[in-house]
N, C-alpha and C positions, 0 to 999 in steps of 0.2 A: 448264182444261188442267193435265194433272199437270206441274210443277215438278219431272225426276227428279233434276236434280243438288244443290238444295235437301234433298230427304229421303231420297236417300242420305249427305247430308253430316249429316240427322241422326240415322243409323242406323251406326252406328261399325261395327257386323258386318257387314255388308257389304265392309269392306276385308280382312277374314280368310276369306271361304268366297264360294260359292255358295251363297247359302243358302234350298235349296228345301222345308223342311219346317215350310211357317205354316198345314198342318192342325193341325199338332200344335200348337207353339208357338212365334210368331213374333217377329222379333227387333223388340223396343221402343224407340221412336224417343226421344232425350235428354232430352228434354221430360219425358218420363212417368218415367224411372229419377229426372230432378232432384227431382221432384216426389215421389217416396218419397223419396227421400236427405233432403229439406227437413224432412220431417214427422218420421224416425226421426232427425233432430239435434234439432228443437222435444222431443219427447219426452224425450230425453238431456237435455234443457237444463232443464226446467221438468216433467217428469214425463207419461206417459202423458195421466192424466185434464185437467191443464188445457190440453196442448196441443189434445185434441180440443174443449175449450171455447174455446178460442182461435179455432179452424179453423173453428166450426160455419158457419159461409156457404160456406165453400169444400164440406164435407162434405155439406152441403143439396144444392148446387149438381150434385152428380151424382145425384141422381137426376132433375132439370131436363134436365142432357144426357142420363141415360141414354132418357128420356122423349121428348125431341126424336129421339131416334137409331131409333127404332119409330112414331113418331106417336100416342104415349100421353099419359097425365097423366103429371105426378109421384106424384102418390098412387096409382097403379095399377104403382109400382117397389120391389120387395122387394131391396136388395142381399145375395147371397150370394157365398158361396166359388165356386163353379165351374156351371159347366152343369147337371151331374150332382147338385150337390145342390138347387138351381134345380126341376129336373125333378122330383126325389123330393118336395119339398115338397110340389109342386100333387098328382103323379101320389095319392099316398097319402094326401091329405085326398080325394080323388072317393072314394079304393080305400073311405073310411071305412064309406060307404052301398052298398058293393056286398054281393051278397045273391047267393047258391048261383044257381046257371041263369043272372045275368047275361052281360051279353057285352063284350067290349072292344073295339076294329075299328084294330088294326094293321097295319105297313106288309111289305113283306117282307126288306126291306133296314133291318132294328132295328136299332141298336146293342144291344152285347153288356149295357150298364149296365141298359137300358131293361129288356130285353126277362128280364132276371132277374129284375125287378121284376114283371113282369107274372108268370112264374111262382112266386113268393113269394106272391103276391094268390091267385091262385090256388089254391094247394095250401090256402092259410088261410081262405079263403071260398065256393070253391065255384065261381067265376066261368069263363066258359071264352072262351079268345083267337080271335076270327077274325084269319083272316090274308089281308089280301084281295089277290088275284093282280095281278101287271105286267100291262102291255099290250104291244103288240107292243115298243114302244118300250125297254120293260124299266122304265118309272117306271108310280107304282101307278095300276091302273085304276079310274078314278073311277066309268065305269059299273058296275063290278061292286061297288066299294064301296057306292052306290046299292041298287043289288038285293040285298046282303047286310045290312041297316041293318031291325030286326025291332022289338019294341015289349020286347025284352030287352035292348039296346043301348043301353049307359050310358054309352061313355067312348068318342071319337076320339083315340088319341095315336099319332101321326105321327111319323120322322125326315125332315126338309127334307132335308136335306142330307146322306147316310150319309157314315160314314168311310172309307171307301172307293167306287170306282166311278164316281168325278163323275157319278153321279145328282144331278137333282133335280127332287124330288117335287114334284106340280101343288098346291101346299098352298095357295092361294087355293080352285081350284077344289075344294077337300077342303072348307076353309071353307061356299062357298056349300052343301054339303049338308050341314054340319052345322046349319049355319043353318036353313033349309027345316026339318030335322027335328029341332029343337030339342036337337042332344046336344051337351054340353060338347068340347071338343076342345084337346088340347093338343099344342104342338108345340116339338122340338126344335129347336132353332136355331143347335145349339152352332158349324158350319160356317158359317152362314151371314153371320151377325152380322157386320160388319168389312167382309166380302167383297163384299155386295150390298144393293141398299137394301132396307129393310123395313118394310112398313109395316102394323100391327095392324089397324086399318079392313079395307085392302084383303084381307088374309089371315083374314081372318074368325074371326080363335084367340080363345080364352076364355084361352089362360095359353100362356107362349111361355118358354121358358129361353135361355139365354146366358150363353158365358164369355169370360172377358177375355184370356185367353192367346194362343187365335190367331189370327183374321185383324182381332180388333178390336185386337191388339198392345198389348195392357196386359199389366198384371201377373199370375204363376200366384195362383192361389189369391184370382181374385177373377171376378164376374158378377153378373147379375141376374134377376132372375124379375117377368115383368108377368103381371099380373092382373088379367082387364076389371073397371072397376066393378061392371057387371050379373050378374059372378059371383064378385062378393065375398062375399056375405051368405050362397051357397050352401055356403064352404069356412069350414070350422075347420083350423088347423094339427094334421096329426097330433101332434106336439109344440110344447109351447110353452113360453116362461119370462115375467119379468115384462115385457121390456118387449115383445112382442108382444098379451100380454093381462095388463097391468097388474090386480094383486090389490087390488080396491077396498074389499074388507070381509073379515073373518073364513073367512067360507064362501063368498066369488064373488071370480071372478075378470070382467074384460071383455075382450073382444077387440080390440083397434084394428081403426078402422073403414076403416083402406087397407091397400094389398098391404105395411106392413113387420110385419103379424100374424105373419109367415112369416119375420123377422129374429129373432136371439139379440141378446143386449144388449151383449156383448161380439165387440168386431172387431177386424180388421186395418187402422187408420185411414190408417195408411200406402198401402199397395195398394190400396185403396178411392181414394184421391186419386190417386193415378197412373192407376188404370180414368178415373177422369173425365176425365184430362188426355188419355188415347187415346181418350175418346171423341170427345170435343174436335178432335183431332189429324183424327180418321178424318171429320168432321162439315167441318171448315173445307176438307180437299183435295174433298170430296163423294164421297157411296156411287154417284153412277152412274158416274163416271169411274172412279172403283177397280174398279167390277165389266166396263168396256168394259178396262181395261189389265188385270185380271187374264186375263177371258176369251181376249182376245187372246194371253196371252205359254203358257197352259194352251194351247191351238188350237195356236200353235207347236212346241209339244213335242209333243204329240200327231201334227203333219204329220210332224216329224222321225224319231219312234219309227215311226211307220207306215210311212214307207220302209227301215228295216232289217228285213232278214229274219232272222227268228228269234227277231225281239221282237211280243209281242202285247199289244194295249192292251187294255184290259179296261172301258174305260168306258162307260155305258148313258144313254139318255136320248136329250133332242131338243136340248136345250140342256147341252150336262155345263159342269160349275162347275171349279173352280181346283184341282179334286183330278183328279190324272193318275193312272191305277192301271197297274200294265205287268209283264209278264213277259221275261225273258230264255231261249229251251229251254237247257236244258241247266246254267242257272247257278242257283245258290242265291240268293234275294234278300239273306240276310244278307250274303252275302260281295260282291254288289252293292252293295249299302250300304256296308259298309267297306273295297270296294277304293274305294269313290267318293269318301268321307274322304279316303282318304290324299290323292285329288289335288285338297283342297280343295272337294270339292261335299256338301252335306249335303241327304238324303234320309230317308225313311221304309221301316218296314217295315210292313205290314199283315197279322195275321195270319189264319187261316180265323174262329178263336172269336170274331173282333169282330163278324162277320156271317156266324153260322150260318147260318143259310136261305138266305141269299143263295150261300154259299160252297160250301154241299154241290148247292144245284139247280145250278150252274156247275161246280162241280168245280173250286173252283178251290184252289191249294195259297196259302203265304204269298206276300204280290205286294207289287211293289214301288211305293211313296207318293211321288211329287213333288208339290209344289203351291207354284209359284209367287204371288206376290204384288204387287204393282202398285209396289213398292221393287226386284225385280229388272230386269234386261237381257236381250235377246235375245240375247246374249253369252255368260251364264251359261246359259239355254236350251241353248243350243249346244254347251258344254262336256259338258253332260249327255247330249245325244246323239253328242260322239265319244267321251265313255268308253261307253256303250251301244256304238256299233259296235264299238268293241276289244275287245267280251265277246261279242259274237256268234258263234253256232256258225261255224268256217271264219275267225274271224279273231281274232289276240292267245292270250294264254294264257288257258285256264279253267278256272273251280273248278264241275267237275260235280256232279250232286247226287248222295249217293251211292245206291246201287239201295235200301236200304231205308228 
């Protein structure tokens, strides 16, 4: 059972806002800010290099929880900066072997990081994107992925969880045919991490990304990247330095033999120890209770937005995740956004370019991002839907969008 009066008492921002934007980046529980403050005074105090010698157990020690927090090894955890660079790592050592005619098998709802990546590969090798259709439901269809899966199909790379939409993708069931049909797959995770359990086994990924910013509530500019054993030996980092493939002679260099082949030698030791310490955090309250109180307080605002008329929800799926996507007629989301500030509620804006495909088959213009957290209230919920109702066509003042 969540304990909510305990971890809002260690979540200080919560006494200044509403604060419903932990797609993006969510507010970090004391624990984890103490724990960068500790490390960036060790380093003041005694120097960069020997406080990380000092720390080395504490510093080991995440990739142990990062590990526990997916049901991986530790040596299957590359620590990186963010999701997005997590993702490019893996995505561009498969791109290394792709060959002109090959194929890629994408989802429809990319992100916008991803899915540039895919055309960059492309224009440079030749490779061409399938993009395999929703199902009724509007999450991607596994049977058509199935029947689109050819003996030119090199790479599964999936978004679980877009950033917008509260989709989420059947990415176990993606698994089992990647599995069946022997193709790599990789999966973004950057939403998911924090919010819902996860577990590599069951999701059947070859290499899975994650960031520490938001619903795993660590710090920006920190994540990790697993990478199955079974598909280590197949990836070389498109770039590397020495300590991922330490210079053993003159003219060779070697690879390390786990997922930190994919690390620089130089970090942020700091934020790296604070990711542990929320991972930690996220691990001791447990990821099924965080994912029944997030769904739940998301389901709330969803029930509430759905009884105003003149707000549309826009989110797809069977099960949608802690990302609330919604429209207002008539109102611009920015000034949604920032009339919501002023009375203390803090929200997202989403724009069309972050999910092309997705945005142009919907028509949909920039929409408005809440996503709740298993640290909010049904209180704050609530807030959010009576400033919604007061921007409703027919009621309160509003900023229309203008005709062009």
């Amino acid at each position: 059972m969540i304990n909510l009066d305990k971890i809002r008492a260690d979540t200080p921002g919560t006494a200044h806002s509403a604060y419903l934007q932990n797609a993006g980046a969510a507010l970090p529980p004391t624990p984890v800010v103490n724990a960068e403050i500790r490390h960036l005074e060790l380093e003041a105090k005694i120097g960069g290099y020997e406080a990380a010698t000092q720390e080395d157990s504490r510093i080991q020690a995440v990739y142990h929880s990062g590990a526990r927090l997916i049901n991986a090894s530790h040596d299957e955890i590359a620590l990186v900066t963010n999701a997005t660079d997590g993702w490019q790592k893996a995505f561009y050592s498969c791109a290394a072997s792709f060959k002109p005619g090959d194929r890629i098998l994408v989802a429809k709802a990319e992100y916008a990081a991803n899915y540039v990546a895919f055309l960059q590969v492309a224009k440079r090798t030749g490779i061409e994107i399938d993009v395999v259709p929703n199902d009724g439901a509007g999450q991607l269809d596994v049977a058509a992925l199935e029947r689109m899966i050819g003996s030119r199909s090199k790479l599964i790379a999936i978004t679980w969880l877009p950033t917008n939409g509260g989709l989420v993708n059947p990415a176990a069931e993606i698994g089992k045919i990647a599995r069946a049909h022997g193709i790599p797959y990789l999966l973004d995770a950057c939403q998911a991490v924090g919010q819902m359990p996860v577990d590599v086994e069951e999701l059947g990924c070859d290499m899975l990304a994650a960031t520490g910013r938001k619903f795993l509530r660590g710090p920006r500019g920190t994540g990790f990247l697993y990478i199955r054993k079974a598909t280590m030996g197949e990836l070389e980092p498109a770039m590397i330095d020495h300590f991922g493939a330490p210079w053993v002679a003159p003219g060779e260099y070697q690879l390390r033999p786990d997922a930190r082949r994919f690390e620089l030698w130089e970090k942020n030791y700091a934020a790296l120890l604070g990711l542990g310490v929320a991972i930690d955090y996220a691990l001791e309250i447990g990821l099924a209770p965080i994912a029944e109180r997030c769904r739940m307080l998301a389901n709330h605002l969803r029930d509430g937005l759905n009884r105003i008329p003149g707000v549309r929800v826009h989110d797809l799926g069977l099960t949608p995740s802690a990302i609330v996507s919604f429209s207002i007629d008539g109102q611009n989301a920015a000034y949604v956004k920032s009339s919501a500030k002023e009375k203390g509620i803090i929200i997202g804006v989403s724009a069309p370019s972050s999910t092309i495909l997705d945005a142009t088959e919907r028509n949909l213009p920039a929409i408005i991002r809440a996503s709740p957290h298993y640290y909010n209230t049904t209180d704050e919920i609530g807030r959010l839907v009576a400033h919604c109702l007061e921007l409703a066509p027919g009621r309160g003042l509003k900023h229309r969008v203008s005709p062009s």
